[in-house]
N, C-alpha and C positions, 0 to 999 in steps of 0.2 A: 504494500500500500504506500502512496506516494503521499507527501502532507508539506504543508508551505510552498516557498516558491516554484517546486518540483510539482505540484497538483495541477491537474486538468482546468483549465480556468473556469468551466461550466461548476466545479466543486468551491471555488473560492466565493468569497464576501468581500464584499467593499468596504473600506473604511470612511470616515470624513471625507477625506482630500482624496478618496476610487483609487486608493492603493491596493493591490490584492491582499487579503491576507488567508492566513490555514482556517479550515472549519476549524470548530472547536471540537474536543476529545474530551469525553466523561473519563475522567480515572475512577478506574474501580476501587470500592471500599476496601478498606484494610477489614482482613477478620476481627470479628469481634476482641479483646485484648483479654488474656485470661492469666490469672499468676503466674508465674514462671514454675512456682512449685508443680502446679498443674500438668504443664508439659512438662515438665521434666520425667512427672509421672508416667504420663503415655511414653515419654522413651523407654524410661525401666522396664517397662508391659512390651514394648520391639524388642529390646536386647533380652528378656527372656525368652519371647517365646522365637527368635535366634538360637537361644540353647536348646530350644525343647526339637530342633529338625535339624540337624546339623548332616542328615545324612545324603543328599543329591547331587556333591563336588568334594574333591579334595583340592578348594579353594590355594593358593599360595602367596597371591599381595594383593595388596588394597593398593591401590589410586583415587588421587584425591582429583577431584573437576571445579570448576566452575561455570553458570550456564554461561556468565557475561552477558548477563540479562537482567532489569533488577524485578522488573513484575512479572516475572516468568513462574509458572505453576505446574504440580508433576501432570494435573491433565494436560496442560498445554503443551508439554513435554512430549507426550504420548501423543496428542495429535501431529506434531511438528515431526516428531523422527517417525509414524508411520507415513504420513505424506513426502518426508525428505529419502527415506531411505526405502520407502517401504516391506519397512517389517511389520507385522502383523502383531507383536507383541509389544509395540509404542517403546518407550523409552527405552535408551539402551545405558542409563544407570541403572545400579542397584536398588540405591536409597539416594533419595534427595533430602538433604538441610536448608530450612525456609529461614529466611532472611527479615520476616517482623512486616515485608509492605502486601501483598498478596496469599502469604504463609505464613503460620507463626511462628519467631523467632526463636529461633536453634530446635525446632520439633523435628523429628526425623522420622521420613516417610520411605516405606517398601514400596519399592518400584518393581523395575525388573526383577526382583526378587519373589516377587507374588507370584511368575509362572516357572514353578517348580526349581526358583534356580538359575535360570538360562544364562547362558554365556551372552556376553553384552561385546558389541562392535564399537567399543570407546577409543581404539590405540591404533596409531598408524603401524607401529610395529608390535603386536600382538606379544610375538616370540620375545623380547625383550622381558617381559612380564607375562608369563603364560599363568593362567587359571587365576586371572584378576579380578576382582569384584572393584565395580566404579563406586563413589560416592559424588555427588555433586553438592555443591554447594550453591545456593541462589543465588543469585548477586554476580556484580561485576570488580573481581578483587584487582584486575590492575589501577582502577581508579579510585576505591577505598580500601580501607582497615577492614579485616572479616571481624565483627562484633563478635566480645566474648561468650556470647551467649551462642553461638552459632560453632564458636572454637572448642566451647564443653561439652558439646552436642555431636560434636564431632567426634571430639575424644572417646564418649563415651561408646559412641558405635562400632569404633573401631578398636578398641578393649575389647567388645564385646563377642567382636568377630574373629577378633585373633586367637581369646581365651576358646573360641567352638573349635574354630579351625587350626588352632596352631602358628597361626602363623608369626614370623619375627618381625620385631622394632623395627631392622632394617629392611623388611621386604613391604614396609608403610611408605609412600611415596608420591610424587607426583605426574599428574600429566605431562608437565614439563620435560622431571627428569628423565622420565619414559624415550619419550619422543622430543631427544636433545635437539634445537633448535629449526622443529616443527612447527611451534607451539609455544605460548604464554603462559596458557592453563596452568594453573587456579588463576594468575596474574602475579604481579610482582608484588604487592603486599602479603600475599597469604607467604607464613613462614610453616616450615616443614619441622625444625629443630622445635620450635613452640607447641607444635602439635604433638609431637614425640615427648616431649619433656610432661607435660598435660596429659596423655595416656600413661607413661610410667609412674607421674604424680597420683591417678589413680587409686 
């Protein structure tokens, strides 16, 4: 979709002085705001019932994402990677972490992981990291700070996945390093040693 001076003229409005300008765009409501104690809850309720089926992969590293996107949602998620990639299974993260404007902040949602598992097309170089479970994080971290709340949301998911699956400290990692100069993902602010130290702090 095209918006400001790039739009169709038939789509623009005039100002005072018959300047074009963009229609205007409703932004969507933020969710309702609820304690933080709250979600946190529902994450504890993801990371067990994580423990309680551990059995469809012997999963090996976590990569960390970001959409670079800030109102971006795991439905819309699922609509975007079935239309872009057409997979039938929509997102190709695991779990996405919502960012507090369209999701709520640091809540962690199964994704790709609600059909049985499946292996996700996140990595330009697969091989590099085989048997990788994605995380995604909302938001667009080369141009902010990932919110601590979305960092201990993170933490805790991937504690969670490592203590099912085994997996180590250092096979926790990013898109980036994955896919060396591919790639920005998660963006230059998201720190990997912060999120490492934060799970071991656990």
């Amino acid at each position: 979709m095209r918006s400001g001076d790039d739009a169709p003229p038939s789509t623009r409005r005039r100002g005072r002085r018959g300047r074009a300008r963009a229609p205007s765009v409703a932004r969507a409501a933020r969710p309702p705001r609820r304690p933080q104690a709250e979600i946190d809850a529902d994450n504890d309720d993801l990371f067990a019932a994580i423990a309680a089926e551990p059995g469809a992969r012997r999963w090996q590293w976590i990569v960390v994402h970001h959409t670079a996107a800030e109102f971006a949602t795991l439905d819309g998620i699922d609509r975007y990677h079935r239309a872009h990639f057409g997979d039938p299974l929509g997102a190709e993260y695991h779990f996405v972490i919502g960012n507090g404007k369209k999701t709520e902040l640091g809540r962690c949602e199964a994704a790709r992981w609600r059909h049985q598992q499946a292996l996700a097309a996140h990595l330009f170089h697969p091989e590099r990291a085989p048997d990788a479970l994605a995380l995604c994080l909302i938001g667009n971290f080369h141009e902010r700070p990932v919110p601590t709340a979305m960092m201990d949301g993170l933490a805790g998911l991937c504690r969670s996945l490592m203590t099912t699956f085994a997996i180590p400290l250092d096979q926790v990692t990013t898109h980036r390093k994955v896919d060396v100069g591919l790639t920005a993902c998660p963006g230059k602010h998201f720190d990997l040693d912060d999120l490492r130290k934060r799970v071991e702090a656990g």
